[in-house]
ROLUM-64315 format. One record per residue: x negated, y, z of N, C-alpha, C in turn; residue in three letters. Coordinates in steps of 0.05 Angstrom, whole numbers, plus 5000, padded with zeros to 4 digits. Last residue first. Layout:
! ROLUM-64315
XYZXYZXYZALA;...
! end
This chain:
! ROLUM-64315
439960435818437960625835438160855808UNK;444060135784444760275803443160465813UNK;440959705748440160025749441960175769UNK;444759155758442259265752441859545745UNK;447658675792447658885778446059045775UNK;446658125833446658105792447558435785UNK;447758335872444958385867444358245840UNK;452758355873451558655873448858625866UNK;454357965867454857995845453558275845UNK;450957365897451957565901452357805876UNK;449256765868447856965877450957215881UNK;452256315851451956295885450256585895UNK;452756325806455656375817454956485847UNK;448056215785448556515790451556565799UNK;448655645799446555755816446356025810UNK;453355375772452755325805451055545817UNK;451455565722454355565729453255625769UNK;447455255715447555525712450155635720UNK;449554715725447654835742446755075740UNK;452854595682454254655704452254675735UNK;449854645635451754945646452654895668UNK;444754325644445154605631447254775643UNK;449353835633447854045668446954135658UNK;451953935585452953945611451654025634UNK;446953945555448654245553450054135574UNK;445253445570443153605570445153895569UNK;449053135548448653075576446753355578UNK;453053475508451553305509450953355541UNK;460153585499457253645513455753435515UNK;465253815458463653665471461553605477UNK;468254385464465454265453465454045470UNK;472054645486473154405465471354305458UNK;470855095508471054855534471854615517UNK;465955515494467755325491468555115505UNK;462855965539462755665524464355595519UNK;458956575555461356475538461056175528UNK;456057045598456256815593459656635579UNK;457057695591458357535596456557325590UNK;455758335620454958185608455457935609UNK;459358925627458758635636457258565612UNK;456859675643458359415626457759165635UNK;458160285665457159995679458759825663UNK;455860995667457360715659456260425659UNK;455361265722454561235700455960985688UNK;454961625779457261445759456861445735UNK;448361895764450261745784453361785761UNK;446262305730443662055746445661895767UNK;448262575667447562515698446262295709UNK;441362775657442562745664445462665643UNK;436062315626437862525628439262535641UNK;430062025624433361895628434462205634UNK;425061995568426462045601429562025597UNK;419561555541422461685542423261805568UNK;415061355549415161465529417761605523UNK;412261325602411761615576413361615553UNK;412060915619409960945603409861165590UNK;417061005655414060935670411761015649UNK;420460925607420861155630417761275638UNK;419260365594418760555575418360845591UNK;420660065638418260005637418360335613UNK;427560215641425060315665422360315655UNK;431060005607428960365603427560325615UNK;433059595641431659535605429359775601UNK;435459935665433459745671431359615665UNK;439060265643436760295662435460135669UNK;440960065581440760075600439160135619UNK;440960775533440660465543440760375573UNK;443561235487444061075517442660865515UNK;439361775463440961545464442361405491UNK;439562395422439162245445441161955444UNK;436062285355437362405375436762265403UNK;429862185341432862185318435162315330UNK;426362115363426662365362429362395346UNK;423561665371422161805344423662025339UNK;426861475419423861445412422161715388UNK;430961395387431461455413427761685414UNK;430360955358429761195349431261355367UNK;428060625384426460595368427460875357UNK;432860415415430960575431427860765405UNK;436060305372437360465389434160575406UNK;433359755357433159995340434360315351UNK;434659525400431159505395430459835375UNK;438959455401437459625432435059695420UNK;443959285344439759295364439959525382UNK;446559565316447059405335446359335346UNK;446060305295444860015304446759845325UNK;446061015278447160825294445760505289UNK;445361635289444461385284445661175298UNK;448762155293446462185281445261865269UNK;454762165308453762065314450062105289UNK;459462785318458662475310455562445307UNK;459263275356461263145353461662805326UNK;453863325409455063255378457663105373UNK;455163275476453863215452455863305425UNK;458863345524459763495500458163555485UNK;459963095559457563285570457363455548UNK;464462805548464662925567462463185576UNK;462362535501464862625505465062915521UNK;459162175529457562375522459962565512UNK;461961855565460462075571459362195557UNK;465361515513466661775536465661915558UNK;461161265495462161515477464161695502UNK;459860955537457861115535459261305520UNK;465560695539465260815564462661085553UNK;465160345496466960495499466860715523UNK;462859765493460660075502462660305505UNK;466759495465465359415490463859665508UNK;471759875445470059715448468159635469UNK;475160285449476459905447474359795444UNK;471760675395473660645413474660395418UNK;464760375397467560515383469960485410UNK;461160255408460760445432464460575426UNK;457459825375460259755396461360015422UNK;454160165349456960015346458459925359UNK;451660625394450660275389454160255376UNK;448161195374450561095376449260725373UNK;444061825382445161535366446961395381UNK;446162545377445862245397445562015370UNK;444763255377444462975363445262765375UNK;448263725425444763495417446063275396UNK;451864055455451264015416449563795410UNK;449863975514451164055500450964145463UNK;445363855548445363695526447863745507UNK;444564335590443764215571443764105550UNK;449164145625449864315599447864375588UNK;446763845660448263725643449463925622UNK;439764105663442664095677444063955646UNK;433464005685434663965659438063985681UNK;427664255711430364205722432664265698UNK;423464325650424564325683427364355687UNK;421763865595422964115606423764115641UNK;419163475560418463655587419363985600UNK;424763335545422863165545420763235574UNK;427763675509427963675539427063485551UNK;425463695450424563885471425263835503UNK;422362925442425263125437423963405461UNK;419062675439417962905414419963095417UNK;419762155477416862375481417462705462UNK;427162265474424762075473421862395480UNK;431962155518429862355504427962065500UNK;438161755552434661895548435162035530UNK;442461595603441761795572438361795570UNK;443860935621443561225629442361355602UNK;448060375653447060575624446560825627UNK;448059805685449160165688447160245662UNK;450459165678448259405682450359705675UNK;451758505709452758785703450358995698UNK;451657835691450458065699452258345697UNK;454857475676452857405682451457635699UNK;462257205688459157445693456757435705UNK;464056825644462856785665461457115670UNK;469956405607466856615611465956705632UNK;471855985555470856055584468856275593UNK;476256175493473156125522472956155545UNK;481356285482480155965478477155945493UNK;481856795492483756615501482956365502UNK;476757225515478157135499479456815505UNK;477357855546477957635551478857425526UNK;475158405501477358325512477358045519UNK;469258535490471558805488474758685499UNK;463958385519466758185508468058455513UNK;456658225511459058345515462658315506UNK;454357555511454857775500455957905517UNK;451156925508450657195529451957405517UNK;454056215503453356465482453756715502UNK;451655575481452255755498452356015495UNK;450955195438452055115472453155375487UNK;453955335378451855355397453455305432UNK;459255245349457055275335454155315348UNK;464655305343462655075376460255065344UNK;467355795338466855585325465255245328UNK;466856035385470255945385469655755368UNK;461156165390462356005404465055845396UNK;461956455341460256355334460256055357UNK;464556925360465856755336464256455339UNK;461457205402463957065412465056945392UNK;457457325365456657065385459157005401UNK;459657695337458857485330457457235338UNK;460158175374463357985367461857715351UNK;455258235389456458085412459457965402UNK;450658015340451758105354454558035365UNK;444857615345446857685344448657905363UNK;439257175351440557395364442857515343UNK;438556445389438356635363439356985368UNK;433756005418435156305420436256475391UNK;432955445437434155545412435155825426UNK;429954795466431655045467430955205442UNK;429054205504428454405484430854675483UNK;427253775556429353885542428854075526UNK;423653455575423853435552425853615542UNK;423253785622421053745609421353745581UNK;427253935673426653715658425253785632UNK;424454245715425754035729425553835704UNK;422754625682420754555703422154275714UNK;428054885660425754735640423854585663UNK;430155045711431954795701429054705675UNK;426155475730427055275739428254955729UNK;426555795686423355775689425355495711UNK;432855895683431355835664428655735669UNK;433056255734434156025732433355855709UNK;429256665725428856465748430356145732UNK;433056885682430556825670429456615690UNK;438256945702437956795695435456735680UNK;435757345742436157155748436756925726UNK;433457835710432057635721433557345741UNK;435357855649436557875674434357725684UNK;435758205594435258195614436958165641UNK;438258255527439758165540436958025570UNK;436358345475435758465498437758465520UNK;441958315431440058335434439758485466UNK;446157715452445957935442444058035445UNK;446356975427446257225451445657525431UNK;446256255435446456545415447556795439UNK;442955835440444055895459443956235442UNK;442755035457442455305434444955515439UNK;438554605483440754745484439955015469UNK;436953915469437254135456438954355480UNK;435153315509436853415491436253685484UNK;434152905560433253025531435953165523UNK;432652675630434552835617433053015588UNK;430152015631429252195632431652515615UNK;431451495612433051585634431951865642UNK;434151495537431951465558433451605586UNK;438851455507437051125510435051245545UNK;440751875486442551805511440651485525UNK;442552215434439952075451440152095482UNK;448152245416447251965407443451925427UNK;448552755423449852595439448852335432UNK;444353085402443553015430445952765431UNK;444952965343441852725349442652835383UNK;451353135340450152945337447452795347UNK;450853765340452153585361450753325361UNK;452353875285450053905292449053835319UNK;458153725273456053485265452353595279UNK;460154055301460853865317458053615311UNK;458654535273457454525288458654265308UNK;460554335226459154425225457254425251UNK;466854435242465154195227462454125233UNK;466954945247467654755270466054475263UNK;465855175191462955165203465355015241UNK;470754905164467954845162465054955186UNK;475355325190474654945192472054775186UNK;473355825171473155685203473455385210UNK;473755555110471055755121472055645162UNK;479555515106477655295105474755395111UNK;480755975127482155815145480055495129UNK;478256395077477856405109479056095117UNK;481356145038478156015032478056125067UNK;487556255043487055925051482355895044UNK;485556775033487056695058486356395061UNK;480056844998482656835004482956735024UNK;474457355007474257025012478656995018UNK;469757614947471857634966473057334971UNK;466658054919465957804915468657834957UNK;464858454852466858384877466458044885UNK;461458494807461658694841463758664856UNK;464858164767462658294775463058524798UNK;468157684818467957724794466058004802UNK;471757134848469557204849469057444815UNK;474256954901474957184886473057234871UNK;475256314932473456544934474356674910UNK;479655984928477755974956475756264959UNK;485155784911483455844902482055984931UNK;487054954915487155274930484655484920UNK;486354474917489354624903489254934908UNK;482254184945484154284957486554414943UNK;479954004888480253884910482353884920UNK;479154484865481054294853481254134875UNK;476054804903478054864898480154694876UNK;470854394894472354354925475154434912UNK;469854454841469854194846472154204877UNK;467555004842470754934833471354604839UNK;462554884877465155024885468454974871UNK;459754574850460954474865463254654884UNK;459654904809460554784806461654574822UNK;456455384837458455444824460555194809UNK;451355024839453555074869456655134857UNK;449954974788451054734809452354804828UNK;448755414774450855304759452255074778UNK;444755554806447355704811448255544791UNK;440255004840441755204813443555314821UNK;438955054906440054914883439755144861UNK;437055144953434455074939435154864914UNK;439855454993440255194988437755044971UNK;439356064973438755865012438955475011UNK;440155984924436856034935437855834965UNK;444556004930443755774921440855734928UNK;447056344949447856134963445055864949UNK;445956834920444556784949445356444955UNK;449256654880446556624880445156634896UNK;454556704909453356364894449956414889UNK;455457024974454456954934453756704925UNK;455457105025457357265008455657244978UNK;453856635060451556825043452357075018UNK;457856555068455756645099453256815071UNK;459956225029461556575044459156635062UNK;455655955019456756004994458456305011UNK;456655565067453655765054454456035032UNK;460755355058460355495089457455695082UNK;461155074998462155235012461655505037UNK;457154635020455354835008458355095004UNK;459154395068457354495069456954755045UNK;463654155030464454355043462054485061UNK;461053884991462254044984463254265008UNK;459253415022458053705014458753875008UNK;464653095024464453285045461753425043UNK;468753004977466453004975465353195004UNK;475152724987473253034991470952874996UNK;478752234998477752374968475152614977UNK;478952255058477652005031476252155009UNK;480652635061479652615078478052365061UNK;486452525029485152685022482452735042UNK;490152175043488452045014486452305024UNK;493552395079491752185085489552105065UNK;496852715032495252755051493852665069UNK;499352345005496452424990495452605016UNK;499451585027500651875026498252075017UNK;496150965009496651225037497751465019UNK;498750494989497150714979497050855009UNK;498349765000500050005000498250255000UNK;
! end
């Protein structure tokens, strides 16, 4: 007896096909897609219409200078990289032979993301087991909360603009955010600087500072001290935020903590004000639908155990 064609179809699908797909939108082109792949473009381009006969569905838009993903190519795009990252799952759950704790943990985060506790906690859990390995990649913070929902990494450090429904999350840390100058800007060495000071100044901006967003708070001090009415530079990097913080582009926010060593060396100062300053979380995020290898289970449920047990004032950072 036949199976029904929707049972047939799990059979029928060439399941590269849906790898080279998940490449094919991540790399928004068949010719990017192909380089990353180390195929022909006629091939990928063919194993693409190959999927969309497959499925009955047209999947990508593709024509000169437009390149766009349909309704049913998104909803097969999030089903593939779930895929994706269930099969990349695979060599920990299957190495399970030795009594010694192995496995991977991969662990996507936002940039510059300091804490010394979970750095302790880290120099500890590798010291305890040896063989376990690890994976940092960096991202930003709505793309390490996708990147989880998709169980595409064990674990993921961001900022979260709203509780999300399918993750678990955790506070990892809190920091306070204060204004700098860099060395070249004039109130750099200027005396007793007042908050109307910085009235008109240049600023850069971190993308997520939009309204509803995670930083939402830094745009409603500078709002308030009545910087420039838009933004001179912007970045999703701390790295590039201080970098041109730094070279004078305008003034910026970062955290105090993160600032301190630069402060100390000269190369920037913190502005006023110097109290209620804005205070963001920093979240620990995991899927609770991943299934865990022995190595990501205690992994989390001893990082779990051992910054739950620190006090949440002394997980907060730049208050001084």
């Amino acid at each position: 007896m036949s199976l029904p064609e929707q049972q047939r179809f799990p059979w029928n699908l060439d399941w590269n096909l849906l790898r080279t797909f998940m490449v094919v939108v991540e790399q928004r082109g068949i010719s990017k897609a192909a380089d990353f792949l180390g195929l022909k473009q006629p091939t990928v381009s063919a194993a693409l219409k190959r999927l969309e006969q497959t499925t009955g569905q047209r999947l990508i838009i593709r024509k000169p200078n437009e390149f766009s993903i349909t309704r049913p190519g998104q909803s097969l795009y999030t089903e593939c990289a779930k895929i994706f990252g269930s099969i990349s799952q695979l060599p920990s759950l299957l190495n399970t032979e030795n009594a010694e704790l192995r496995g991977h943990i991969s662990i996507v985060t936002t940039s510059s993301v300091v804490s010394e506790h979970f750095d302790d906690f880290l120099d500890r859990f590798s010291t305890a087991h040896p063989h376990v390995t690890y994976s940092f990649s960096v991202h930003e913070s709505d793309d390490v909360e996708t990147m989880i929902s998709q169980n595409r990494a064990s674990l993921g450090i961001c900022l979260l603009t709203n509780p999300p429904q399918n993750l678990d999350t955790m506070v990892l840390y809190h920091e306070y955010f204060g204004l700098y100058c860099g060395a070249r800007h004039p109130l750099f060495d200027a005396d007793g600087i007042e908050p109307k000071d910085l009235e008109g100044e240049p600023f850069v901006a971190f993308q997520t500072e939009a309204e509803g967003g995670p930083l939402e708070a830094i745009a409603r001090l500078r709002a308030r001290l009545g910087l420039a009415n838009s933004w001179r530079g912007m970045s999703s990097s701390l790295h590039e935020i201080r970098r041109m913080i730094m070279s004078n582009v305008g003034i910026g926010a970062l955290p105090v903590h993160v600032a301190k060593q630069d402060v100390a060396a000269g190369h920037i100062r913190q502005l006023p004000p110097y109290d209620n300053l804005p205070m963001v979380s920093i979240n620990l995020v995991t899927n609770p639908a991943r299934r865990r290898s022995d190595a990501e289970a205690t992994f989390l449920t001893a990082c779990h155990a051992e910054i739950s047990a620190i006090d949440i004032q002394q997980r907060t950072y730049g208050r001084e």
